[in-house]
matplotlib code that plots the C-alpha trace (Angstrom):
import matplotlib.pyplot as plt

x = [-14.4, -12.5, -15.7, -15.3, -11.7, -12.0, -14.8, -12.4, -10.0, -12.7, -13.8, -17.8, -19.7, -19.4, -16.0, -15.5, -17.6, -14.7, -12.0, -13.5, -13.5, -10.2, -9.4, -9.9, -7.0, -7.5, -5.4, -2.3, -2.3, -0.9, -3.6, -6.3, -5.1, -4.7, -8.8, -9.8, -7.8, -10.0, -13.3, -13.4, -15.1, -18.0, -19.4, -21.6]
y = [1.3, -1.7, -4.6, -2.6, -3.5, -6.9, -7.6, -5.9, -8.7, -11.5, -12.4, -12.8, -11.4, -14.8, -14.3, -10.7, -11.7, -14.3, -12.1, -9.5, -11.8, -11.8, -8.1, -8.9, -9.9, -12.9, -12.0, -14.0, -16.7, -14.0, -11.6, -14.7, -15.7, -12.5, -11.7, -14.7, -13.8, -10.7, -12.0, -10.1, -13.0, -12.6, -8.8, -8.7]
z = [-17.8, -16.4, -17.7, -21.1, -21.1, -20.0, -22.6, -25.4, -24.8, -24.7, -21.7, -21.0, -17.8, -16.2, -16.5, -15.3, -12.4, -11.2, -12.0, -9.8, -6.9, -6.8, -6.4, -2.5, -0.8, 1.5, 4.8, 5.7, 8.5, 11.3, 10.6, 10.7, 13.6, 15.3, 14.2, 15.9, 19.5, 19.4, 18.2, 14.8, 13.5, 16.2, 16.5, 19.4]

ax = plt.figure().add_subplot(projection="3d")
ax.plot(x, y, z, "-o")
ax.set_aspect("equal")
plt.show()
């Protein structure tokens, strides 16, 4: 339903696919810090 809207208005697959990308929020500087302290970034 959403990639029939976007092609409605024009935009090509190619498109769509970038625009999806950015749906998911990068986290603020705090939050990548505090991931780091704690490992997040290096599941054991």
């Amino acid at each position: 339903e959403l990639i029939a809207g976007y092609k409605k208005y024009g935009f090509n697959d190619t498109e769509i696919t970038q625009i999806k990308t950015l749906f998911y929020p990068i986290p603020n500087y705090p939050d990548l810090v505090r991931m780091a302290v704690r490992e997040v970034f290096y599941p054991e």
